[in-house]
C-alpha positions as a printed NumPy array, in Angstrom:
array([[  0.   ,   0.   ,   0.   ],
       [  2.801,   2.388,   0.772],
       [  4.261,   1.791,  -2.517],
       [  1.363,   2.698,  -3.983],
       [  1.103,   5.983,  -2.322],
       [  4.695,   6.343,  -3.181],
       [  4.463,   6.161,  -7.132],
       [  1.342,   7.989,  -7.123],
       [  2.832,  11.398,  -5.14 ],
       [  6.029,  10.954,  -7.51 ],
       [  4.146,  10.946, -10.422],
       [  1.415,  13.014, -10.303],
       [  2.16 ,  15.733,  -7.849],
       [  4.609,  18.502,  -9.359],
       [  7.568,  19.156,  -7.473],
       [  9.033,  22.293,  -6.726],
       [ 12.362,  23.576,  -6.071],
       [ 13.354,  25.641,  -3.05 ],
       [ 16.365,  25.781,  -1.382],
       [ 17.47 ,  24.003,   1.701],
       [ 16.325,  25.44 ,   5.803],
       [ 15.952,  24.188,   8.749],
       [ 15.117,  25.506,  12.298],
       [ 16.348,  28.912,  13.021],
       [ 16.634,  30.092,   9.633],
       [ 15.355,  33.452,   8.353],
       [ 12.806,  33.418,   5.386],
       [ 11.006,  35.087,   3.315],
       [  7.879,  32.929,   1.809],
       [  5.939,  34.632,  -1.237],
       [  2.523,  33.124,  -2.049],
       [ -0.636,  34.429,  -3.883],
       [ -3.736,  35.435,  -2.564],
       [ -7.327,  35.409,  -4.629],
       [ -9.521,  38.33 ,  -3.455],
       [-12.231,  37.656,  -5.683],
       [-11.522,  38.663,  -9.846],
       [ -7.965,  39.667,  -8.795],
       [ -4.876,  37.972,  -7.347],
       [ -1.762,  39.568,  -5.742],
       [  1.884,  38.159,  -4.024],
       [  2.062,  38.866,  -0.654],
       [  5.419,  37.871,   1.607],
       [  5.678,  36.37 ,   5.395],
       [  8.8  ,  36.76 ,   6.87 ],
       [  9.778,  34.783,  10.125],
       [ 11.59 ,  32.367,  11.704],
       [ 11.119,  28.729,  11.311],
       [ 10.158,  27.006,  13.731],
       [  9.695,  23.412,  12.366],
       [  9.791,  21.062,   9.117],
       [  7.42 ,  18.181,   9.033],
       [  6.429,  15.327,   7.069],
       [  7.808,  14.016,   4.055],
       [  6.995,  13.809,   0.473],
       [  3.61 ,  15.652,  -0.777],
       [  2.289,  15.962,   2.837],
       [  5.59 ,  18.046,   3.906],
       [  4.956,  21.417,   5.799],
       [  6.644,  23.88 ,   7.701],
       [  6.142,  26.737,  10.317],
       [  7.225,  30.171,  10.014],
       [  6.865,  32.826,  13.627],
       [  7.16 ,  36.324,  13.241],
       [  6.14 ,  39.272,  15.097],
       [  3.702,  41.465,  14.503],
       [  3.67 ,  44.363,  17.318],
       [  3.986,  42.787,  20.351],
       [  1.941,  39.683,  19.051],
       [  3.673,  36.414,  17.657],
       [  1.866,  34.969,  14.428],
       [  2.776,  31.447,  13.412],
       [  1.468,  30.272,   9.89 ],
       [  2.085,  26.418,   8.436],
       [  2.931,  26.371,   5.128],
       [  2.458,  23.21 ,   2.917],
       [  5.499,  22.295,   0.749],
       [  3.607,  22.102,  -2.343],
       [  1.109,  24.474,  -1.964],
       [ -0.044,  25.545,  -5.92 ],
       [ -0.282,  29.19 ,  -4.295],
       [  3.48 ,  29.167,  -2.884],
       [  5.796,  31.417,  -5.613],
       [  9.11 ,  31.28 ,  -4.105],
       [ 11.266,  30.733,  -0.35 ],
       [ 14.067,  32.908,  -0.309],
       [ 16.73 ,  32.296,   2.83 ],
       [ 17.321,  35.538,   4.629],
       [ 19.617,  34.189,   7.583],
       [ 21.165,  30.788,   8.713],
       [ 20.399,  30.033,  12.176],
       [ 22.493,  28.167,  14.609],
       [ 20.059,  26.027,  16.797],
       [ 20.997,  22.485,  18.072],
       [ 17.239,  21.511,  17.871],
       [ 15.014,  20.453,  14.627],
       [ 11.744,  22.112,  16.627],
       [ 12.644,  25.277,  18.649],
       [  9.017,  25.618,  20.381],
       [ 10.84 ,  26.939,  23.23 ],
       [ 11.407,  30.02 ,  20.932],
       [  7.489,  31.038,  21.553],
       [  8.179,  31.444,  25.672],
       [ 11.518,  34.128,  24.711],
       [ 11.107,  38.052,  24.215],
       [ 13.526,  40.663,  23.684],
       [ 17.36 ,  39.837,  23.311],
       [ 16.636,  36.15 ,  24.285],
       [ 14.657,  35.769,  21.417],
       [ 17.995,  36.43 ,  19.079],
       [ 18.953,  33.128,  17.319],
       [ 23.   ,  33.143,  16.353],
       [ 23.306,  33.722,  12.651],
       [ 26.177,  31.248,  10.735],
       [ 28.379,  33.65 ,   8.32 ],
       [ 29.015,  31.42 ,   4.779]])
């Protein structure tokens, strides 16, 4: 059965290419939005927080701040709607889920950036 599932998400779902983050990175996620007749980009930028899932069913969570109010928003993968990721900053974090980054404010919410 898995096999199945396999062939059918390589075959038929279209693949698209983004470059490689993890936790603690810095992006910028472009996606469309439909307000009725017309459509327009629109960017979140953030922090992620997590990657999950593999394959088709792959998503990931970006936290930014808005005011003094934290807004998380799960992206899929292969969302039709998604344009482009672009990588603003390479975090240093020793975890693959940095929830504790929700509880931090002010300078302890700094994540260490890696220089390439």
């Amino acid at each position: 059965m898995d096999s199945l599932i396999q062939f059918v998400e390589d075959e038929f779902v279209p693949k698209k290419e983004f470059p490689k983050f993890s936790a603690g990175d810095t992006i910028t996620v472009y996606y469309e939005i439909k307000e009725g007749e017309k459509t327009r980009t629109q960017f979140f930028k953030g922090i992620v927080i997590q990657r999950r899932g593999s394959g088709s069913t792959e998503t990931f969570t970006i936290r930014k701040m808005s005011g003094t109010v934290g807004v998380e928003r799960i992206f899929p993968v292969n969302m039709p709607a998604l344009q482009k990721v672009e990588v603003n900053k390479k975090g240093k974090v020793r975890r693959a889920r940095i929830f504790y980054f929700r509880e931090l404010t002010g300078k302890k919410a700094r994540i260490k950036e890696i220089r390439s």
